[in-house]
Each structure stands twice: as structure tokens, then as C-alpha cells.
C-alpha positions in Angstrom: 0.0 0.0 0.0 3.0 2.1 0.6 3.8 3.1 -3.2 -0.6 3.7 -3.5 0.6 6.4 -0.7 3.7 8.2 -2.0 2.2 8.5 -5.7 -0.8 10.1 -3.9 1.1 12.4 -2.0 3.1 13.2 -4.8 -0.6 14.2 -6.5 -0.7 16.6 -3.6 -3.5 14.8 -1.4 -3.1 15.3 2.4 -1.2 12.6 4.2 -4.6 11.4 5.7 -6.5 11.0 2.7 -3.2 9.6 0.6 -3.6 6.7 3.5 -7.7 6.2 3.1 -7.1 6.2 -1.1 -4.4 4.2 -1.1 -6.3 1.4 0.8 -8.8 1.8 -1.6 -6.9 1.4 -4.6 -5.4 -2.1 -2.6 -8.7 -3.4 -2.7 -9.7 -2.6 -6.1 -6.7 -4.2 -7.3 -7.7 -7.5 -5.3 -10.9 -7.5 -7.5 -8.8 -7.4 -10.7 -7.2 -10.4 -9.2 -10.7 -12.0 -8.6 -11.4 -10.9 -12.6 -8.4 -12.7 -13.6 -7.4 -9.6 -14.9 -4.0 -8.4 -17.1 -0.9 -7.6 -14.8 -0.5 -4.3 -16.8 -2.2 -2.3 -14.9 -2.3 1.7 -14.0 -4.1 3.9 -11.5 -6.4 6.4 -11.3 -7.5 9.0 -8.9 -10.8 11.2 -9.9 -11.8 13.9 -7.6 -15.7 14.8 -6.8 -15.8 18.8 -6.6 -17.3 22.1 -5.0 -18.7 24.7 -6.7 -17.7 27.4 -4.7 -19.7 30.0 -6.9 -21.3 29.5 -10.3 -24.8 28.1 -9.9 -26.0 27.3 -13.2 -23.6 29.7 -15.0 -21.5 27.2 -16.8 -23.5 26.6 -19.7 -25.0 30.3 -20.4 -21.3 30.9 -20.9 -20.7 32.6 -17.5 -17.4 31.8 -14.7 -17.5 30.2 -12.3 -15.0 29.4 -8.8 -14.7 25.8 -8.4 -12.1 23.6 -6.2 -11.8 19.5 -6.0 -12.4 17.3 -2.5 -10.6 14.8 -1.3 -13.2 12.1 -2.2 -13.6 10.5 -5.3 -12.9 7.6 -7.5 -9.3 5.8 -6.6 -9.2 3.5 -10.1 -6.7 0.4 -10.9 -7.1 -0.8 -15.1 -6.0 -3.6 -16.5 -5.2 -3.7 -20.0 -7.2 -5.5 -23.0 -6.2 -7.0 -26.2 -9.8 -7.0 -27.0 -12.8 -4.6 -27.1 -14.2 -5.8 -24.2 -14.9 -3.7 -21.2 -15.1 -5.1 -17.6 -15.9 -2.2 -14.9 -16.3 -3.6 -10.9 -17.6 -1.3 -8.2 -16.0 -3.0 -5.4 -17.9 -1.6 -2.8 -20.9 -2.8 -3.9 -19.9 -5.9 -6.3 -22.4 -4.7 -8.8 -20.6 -5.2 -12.3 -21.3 -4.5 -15.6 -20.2 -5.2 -19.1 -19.8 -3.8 -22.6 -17.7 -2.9 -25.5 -15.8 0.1 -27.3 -18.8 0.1 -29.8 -21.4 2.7 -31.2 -23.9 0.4 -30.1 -22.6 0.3 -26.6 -25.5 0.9 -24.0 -26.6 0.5 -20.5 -29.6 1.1 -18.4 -30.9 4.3 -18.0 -30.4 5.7 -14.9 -27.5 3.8 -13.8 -24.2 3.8 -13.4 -23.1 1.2 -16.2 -24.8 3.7 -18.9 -22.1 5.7 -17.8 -19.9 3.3 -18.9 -21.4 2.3 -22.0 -22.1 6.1 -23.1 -18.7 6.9 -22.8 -17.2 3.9 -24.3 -19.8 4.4 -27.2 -18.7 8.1 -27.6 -14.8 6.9 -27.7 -15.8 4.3 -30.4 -17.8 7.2 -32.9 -14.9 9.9 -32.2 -11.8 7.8 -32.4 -10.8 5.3 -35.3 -8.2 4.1 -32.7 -10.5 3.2 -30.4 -10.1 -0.6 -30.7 -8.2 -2.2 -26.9 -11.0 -2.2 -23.8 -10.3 -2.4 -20.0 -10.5 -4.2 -17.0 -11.3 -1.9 -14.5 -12.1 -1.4 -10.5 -13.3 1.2 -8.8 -13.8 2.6 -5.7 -15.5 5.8 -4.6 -16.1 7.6 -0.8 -18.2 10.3 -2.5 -21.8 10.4 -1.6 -23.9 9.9 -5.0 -26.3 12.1 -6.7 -25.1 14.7 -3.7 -24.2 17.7 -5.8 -20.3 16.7 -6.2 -20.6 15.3 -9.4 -20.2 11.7 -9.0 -21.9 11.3 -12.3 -18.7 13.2 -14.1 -16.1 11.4 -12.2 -17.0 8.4 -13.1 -17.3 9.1 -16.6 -14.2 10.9 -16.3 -12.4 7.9 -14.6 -13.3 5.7 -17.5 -12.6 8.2 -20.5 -9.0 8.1 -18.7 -8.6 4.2 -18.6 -9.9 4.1 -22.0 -7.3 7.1 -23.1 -4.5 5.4 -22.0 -5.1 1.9 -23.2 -6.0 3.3 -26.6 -3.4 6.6 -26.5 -5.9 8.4 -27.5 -3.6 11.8 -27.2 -1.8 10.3 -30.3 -4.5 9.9 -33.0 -5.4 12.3 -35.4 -8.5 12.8 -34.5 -7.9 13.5 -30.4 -4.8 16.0 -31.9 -6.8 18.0 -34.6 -9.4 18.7 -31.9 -8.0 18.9 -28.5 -5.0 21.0 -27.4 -5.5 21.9 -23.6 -6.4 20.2 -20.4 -9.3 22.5 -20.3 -10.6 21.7 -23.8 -10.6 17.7 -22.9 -12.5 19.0 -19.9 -14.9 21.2 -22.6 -14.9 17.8 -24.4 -15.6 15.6 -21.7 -18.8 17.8 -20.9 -20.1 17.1 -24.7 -19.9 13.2 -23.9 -21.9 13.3 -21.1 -24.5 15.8 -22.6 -24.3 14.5 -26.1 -23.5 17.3 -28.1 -20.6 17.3 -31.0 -17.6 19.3 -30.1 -15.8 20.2 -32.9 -14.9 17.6 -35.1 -15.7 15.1 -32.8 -19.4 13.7 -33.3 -22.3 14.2 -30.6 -24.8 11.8 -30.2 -27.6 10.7 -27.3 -25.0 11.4 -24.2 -26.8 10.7 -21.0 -29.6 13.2 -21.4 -28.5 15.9 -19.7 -28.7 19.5 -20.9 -25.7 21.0 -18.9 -22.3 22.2 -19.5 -18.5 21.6 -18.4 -18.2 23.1 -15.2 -18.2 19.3 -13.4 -15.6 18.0 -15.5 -13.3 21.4 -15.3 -13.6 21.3 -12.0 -12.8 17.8 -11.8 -9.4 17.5 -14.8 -8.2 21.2 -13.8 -8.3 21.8 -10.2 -5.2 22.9 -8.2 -4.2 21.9 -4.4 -4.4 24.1 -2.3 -6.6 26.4 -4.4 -9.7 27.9 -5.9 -9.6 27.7 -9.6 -11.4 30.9 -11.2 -12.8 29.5 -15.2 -15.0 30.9 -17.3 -16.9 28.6 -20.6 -18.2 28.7 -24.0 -14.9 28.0 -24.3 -13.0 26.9 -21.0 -10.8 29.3 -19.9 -8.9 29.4 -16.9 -8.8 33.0 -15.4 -7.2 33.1 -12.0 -6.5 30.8 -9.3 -6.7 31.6 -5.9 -4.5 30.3 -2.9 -7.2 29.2 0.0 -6.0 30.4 3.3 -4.0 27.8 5.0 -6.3 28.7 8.2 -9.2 27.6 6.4 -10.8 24.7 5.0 -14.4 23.5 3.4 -16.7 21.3 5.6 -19.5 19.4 3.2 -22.8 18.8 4.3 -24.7 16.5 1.6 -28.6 16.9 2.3 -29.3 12.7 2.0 -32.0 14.2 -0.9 -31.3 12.7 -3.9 -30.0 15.1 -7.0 -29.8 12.4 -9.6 -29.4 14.2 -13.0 -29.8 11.0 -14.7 -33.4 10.1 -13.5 -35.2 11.9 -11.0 -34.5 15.4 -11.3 -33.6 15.5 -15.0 -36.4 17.7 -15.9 -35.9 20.3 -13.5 -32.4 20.4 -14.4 -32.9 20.6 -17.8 -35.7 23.5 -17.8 -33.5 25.6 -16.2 -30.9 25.0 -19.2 -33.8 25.4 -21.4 -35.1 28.9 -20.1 -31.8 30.2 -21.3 -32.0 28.7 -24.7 -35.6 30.1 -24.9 -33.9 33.8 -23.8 -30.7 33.4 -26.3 -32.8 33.1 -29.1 -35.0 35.4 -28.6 -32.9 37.9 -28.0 -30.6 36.9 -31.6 -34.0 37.1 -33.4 -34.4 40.2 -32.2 -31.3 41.8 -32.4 -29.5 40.1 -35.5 -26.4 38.7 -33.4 -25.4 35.6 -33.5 -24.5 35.7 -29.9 -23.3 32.1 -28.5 -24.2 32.3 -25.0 -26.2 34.1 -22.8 -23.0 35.8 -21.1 -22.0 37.0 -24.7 -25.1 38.8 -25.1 -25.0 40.7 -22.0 -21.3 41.4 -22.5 -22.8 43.1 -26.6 -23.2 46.5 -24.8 -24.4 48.6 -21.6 -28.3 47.6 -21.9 -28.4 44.5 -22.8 -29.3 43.4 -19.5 -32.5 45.4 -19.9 -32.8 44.5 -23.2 -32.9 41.0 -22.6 -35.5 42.0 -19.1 -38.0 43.4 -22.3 -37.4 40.1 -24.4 -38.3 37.8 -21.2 -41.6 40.1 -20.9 -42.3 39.6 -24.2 -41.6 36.5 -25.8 -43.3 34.3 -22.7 -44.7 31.3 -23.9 -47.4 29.1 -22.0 -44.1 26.5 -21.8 -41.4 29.6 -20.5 -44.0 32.3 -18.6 -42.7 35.7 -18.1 -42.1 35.2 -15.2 -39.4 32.4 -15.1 -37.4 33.9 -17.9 -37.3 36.7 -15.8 -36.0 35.0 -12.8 -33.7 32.5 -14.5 -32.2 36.0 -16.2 -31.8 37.8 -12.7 -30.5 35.1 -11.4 -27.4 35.2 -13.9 -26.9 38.7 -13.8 -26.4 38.6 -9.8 -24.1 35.3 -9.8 -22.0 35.3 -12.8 -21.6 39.4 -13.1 -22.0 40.5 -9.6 -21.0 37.7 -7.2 -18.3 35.9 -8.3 -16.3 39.3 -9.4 -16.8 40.1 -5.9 -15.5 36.5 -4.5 -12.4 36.6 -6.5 -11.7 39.9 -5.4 -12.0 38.8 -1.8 -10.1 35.6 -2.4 -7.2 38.2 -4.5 -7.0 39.5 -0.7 -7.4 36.6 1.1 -10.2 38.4 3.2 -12.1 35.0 3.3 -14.2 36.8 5.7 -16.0 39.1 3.1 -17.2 35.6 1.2 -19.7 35.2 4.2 -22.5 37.7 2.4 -21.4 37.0 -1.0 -22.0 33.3 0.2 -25.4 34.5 1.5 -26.4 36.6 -1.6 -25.8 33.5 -3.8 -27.9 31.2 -2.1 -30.6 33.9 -1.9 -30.6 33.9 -5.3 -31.0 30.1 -5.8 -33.5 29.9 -3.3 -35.8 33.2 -5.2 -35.0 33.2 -8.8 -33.2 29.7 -9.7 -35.6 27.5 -7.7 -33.5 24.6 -7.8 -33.2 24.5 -3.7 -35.3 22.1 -1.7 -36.3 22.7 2.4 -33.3 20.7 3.3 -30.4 22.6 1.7 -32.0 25.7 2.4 -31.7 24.7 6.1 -28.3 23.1 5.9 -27.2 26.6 4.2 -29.1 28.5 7.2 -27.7 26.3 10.2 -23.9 26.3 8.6 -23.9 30.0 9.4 -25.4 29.4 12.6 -22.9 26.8 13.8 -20.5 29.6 13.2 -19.1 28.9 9.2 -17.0 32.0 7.6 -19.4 31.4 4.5 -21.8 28.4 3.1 -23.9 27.9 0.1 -25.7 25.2 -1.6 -24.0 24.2 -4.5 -24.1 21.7 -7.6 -27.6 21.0 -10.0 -29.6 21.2 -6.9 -33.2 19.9 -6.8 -31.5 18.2 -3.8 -27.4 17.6 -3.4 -24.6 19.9 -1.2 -23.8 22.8 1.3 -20.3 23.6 1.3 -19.5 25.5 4.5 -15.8 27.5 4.6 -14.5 27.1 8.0 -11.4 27.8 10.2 -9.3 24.5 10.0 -8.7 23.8 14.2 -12.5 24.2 13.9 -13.9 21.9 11.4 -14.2 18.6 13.6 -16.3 20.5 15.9 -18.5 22.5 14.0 -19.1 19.3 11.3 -20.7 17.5 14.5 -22.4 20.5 15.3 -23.5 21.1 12.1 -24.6 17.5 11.3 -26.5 17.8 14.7 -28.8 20.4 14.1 -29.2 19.5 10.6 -30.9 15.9 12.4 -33.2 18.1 14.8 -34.7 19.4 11.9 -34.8 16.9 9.1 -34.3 13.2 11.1 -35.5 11.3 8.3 -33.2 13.2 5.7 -30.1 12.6 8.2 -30.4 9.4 8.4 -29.0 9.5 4.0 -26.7 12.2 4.7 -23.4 12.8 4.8 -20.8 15.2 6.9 -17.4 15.6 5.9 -13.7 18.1 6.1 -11.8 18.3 3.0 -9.5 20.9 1.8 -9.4 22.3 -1.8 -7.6 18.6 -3.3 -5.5 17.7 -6.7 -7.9 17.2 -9.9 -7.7 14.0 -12.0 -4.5 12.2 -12.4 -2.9 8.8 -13.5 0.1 7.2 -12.4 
């Protein structure tokens, strides 16, 4: 277990969590034993992530502030001669089994269509394509919680797949891709389907988002807040977190399953800013890309586009949630997160409390995508004593990140976790507490 350790503390995980992984990764490589697996075999570690601020902001072109945890996926692969691919959650010995193949599926709904939708993606974009894996997985992240379990996965097979394929040496991966952040831009297009580039879209998992999960995920920095903006991926700024501070995660026990049950809600909100785009290039005679490009087109185009959500409701998008989803965006993306990076530039984390606050104000009044319990794990955060806490991730259930000073996270996560139970027993029961600084991104070794 001991080289596990020093290759994870050479990623730039804590010493504790390099010891937890690195157990992990022993036991997944005792189920590619039991698989009767290759010996040429690599590692994998794949990070779940906060969004600090950002709600909903990747995919109308906007920035968001994002960091990794220290949970994830710790991944061992095994190398194929064939096709075939062999994927083993070890923690719950569910399996599953397909092919690099177009035709490659899996059950809605479930974590094997993961699998099979990326592995049918690899085999439309990549004439290369042609070796599966043998892989094992292991994962401390609590799922459909906001800190996009979904992506990492997804993320940890495109990465065994990659390698055992070299994808980064085909024609096709080289006259599309250049950057870490455009495989992340890419790796957002799998899961959601759509082409990017010259790379061919098709059904994805059904999703309407954008790439925020996955930049998070591929580009985060130790030690740091990561400042990106998208439509394309950009990095902007990163930003050293205070060594006297460190994030707390509170996951609500609500389910926020993008895949099944709150899909639609997810997906209207993408859609209200479709709705908005267009209407607002009909009407002007842009050809504006994003939502954030058409409020960056000149000094009223915020009230512009107000007018446009008044008068282009539809009995499907109603004045009145065009409206919202529009103020919402305005506040976050051009308000907000300026004045988080600013703080963070100062290393005030301090001032982030009522930035923190604003931010999940405006989830809770104009985004709608917060439920009773994450508006009360938000609320009892900042009365448990947190320097700042939001909601954070798709929402319709999922996360509250809380920004705490580090001799007091133990204490306060009990705290926390205590009154969250007074209030919502029944919730608590599925939820999760946990103390993570800002962690490496995605890695193999």
C-alpha cells in the first residue's frame, strides 16, 4: 500500500486521505485479481468537486470558482487485447459489461450507462479506439449529492480508455483537442451529447448541462480555488485558499440524480436560457453564442434581454421564469463571483460570508432549484459559526459547502450534522458530513 501512498502524495493529497485512497486502490486491485485480470495495470484518482460559486452559470457561458475534495474515484485498469470492457464497483460488487462500440448501452439511470455512453462516444470519435479495459473502482463520494459523482466516473473511464487506446496520439484527439481545459470542454459534450468540434455528438446521457463538473474535476489545483469561465474553458485566476481555512461538506441525504429523477428540473433551467438566447438573436441580428455574450454586446443589454423575457413568454417559459432565471445570472456570474475573486485576491475569506449568502438567496428566489433541506443546511452552517456556506451543484436536492477555520472543522461538522438531524431526522439518516481541503484534480500514475 505504501507506493498507493507516495504516488498520492506526490498528486498533492493530504497525508490522511493519501492513506484512506491508497487502501482503496489495494482493494480494487484485489478485484482485478478475482477478474483474472491483465498484470499491466495503472491507476487512477478522480476527484468529486465544490462549486464554490457559479450556480447554473457554466453553460449560459458565464465563470464560475470551483475547487476538487478529497473524495472521489481511486481507479486500478488492467489492459485489453480486445474490445471488451469489464468495470467492478468493489464496494458494492455490482458489475457491468460492454464494449468500445457505437452500439454500446446501459440502463438508464445507472451507473453502467455511464460506462457504456462513454465507451460508445470513444468508439464514434476515435478510429483508434479498438483495446478495452478491465477496471475497479472505488468511490467515498456520496452519490447524486451535488459533487458530481456522475462526471467522475465518466471521467475515470474516458481516462482508462485514453490510455489503453493513446488516444492523445490519434489524429482525431490531436486535430481537436489542445489543452487540459478543452478535454474537460470535451468531456462535458460526452456526457450531454453534443458534438464538439470535429468530434461527433450523439444521445449522451440526457443531460442538458455544461462543463463546469468536469473542469472542475481535470483542472483543479491543491491548495486552491480555480477561477474558469466557458463557451470555451478558460482558466482566469487561481486563488490560494487560506491555509487557516478549510471547506466542511454537508450533503442533504436528498437525492439530486441528474440521470433520473431530477432530469427535468435540471434541464428547464438550461432550457429557459435557450428560450432567452434566441430570442434575444432574433431580435437583435447577433449571433451571440451564450447568454453571457449577449450581455457582454453592450451597456443595456441586460434590460434588453428584461423586455425580451416580458415579451416572448410562452405558455411552456412564462414571463415570469425567464425573468428569474435572467436575474439570477446577472447577480451570480456578473455581480458575485467578481466580488468573491476579489475577496479571495485578498485573502479576506471573511467578506465571502454575504457573497455566500447573496448567492444562495438567489437560488433559493429566482433559480428554484433549492429544496427545504439545503436551504436549512445553508441556514444552520452560518449558525454553527461557518465563515461562509452555500448550496452548491444542480440542486433539486445535493450539497452545502461551509468555509470554516481548520482547528474548527471537527467541531463544528458535529455540530453542524446535529442540528441538521433536529430538523430533518429522516433526511439525516442518507446524509453525509465531511472536512476536506481544496484537493488535486484528476490524475494517473
Amino acid at each position: 500500500m505504501s507506493h498507493f501512498r507516495d504516488d498520492l502524495a506526490r498528486l498533492g493529497m493530504s497525508p490522511h486521505h493519501a492513506t484512506s485512497k491508497a487502501a482503496m486502490l489495494e482493494r480494487c486491485d484485489g478485484a482485478l485479481e478475482s477478474l483474472g485480470a491483465s498484470a499491466h495495470r495503472w491507476s487512477a484518482w478522480v476527484p468529486g468537486r465544490i462549486e464554490v460559486f457559479g450556480k447554473h452559470t457554466d453553460y449560459c457561458g458565464g465563470r464560475s470558482l470551483l475547487c476538487a475534495v478529497e473524495r472521489g474515484f481511486a481507479v486500478r485498469v488492467a489492459l485489453r487485447t480486445d474490445a471488451r470492457i469489464r468495470a467492478l464497483d468493489v464496494a458494492t460488487g455490482s458489475a457491468c459489461e460492454t464494449a468500445l462500440d457505437v452500439s454500446a448501452h446501459g440502463p438508464p439511470g445507472t451507473w453502467p450507462n455511464y460506462v457504456a455512453t462513454v465507451a460508445r462516444r470513444l468508439a464514434r470519435n476515435f478510429s483508434t479506439a479498438r483495446h478495452g479495459v478491465d477496471l475497479a473502482f472505488a468511490s467515498d463520494l456520496p452519490v447524486a449529492a451535488g459533487l458530481s459523482s456522475s462526471s467522475a466516473l465518466m471521467i475515470a473511464v474516458f481516462i482508462a480508455l485514453a490510455k489503453s487506446n493513446d488516444l492523445r496520439s490519434s489524429e482525431e484527439f490531436r486535430r481537436a483537442i489542445f489543452s487540459r481545459e478543452e478535454l474537460a470542454a470535451y468531456l462535458g459534450a460526452v456526457e450531454s451529447g453534443e458534438s464538439f468540434r470535429t468530434l461527433q455528438g450523439d444521445a449522451g446521457v440526457g443531460t442538458f448541462g455544461g462543463s463546469q463538473d468536469h473542469t472542475a474535476i481535470m483542472c483543479a489545483e491543491t491548495g486552491h480555488i480555480v477561477q474558469y469561465s466557458f463557451s470555451p474553458v478558460r482558466r482566469e485566476a487561481a486563488f490560494a485558499l487560506p491555509p487557516t481555512h478549510t471547506f466542511v461538506v454537508g450533503a442533504s441525504g436528498v437525492l439530486a440524480e441528474k440521470a433520473s429523477g431530477a432530469r427535468e428540473a435540471y434541464n428547464r433551467a438550461a432550457l429557459l436560457v435557450r428560450h432567452l438566447l434566441h430570442a434575444w438573436n432574433a431580435e437583435t441580428g447577433r449571433a451571440d453564442t451564450s447568454l453571457a455574450e449577449a450581455v457582454r454586446s453592450g451597456s443595456d443589454a441586460a434590460d434588453r434581454l428584461r423586455r425580451i423575457a416580458r415579451v416572448t413568454a410562452t405558455a411552456e417559459f412564462p414571463a415570469e421564469a425567464l425573468g428569474n432565471r435572467l436575474e439570477q445570472f446577472l447577480l451570480e456570474n456578473f455581480e458575485l463571483i467578481p466580488a468573491a475573486a476579489a475577496a479571495l485576491a485578498r485573502g479576506s475569506v471573511q467578506e465571502l460570508g454575504v457573497v455566500a449568502e447573496r448567492s444562495q438567496e438567489g437560488a433559493e428566489r429566482w433559480l428554484g432549484n433549492q429544496v427545504p433541506e439545503t436551504i436549512a443546511l445553508a441556514r444552520l452552517a452560518r449558525q454553527a459559526g461557518a465563515t461562509a456556506a452555500s448550496a452548491f451543484g444542480a440542486g433539486f436536492g445535493g450539497s452545502v459547502w461551509a468555509l470554516v477555520p481548520v482547528g474548527d472543522a471537527h467541531d463544528f461538522m458535529v455540530s453542524w450534522s446535529r442540528r441538521y438531524e433536529g430538523e430533518f431526522p429522516r433526511a439525516a439518516e442518507r446524509a453525509m458530513f465531511f472536512v476536506s481541503p481544496a484537493g488535486p484534480g484528476a490524475q494517473q500514475f
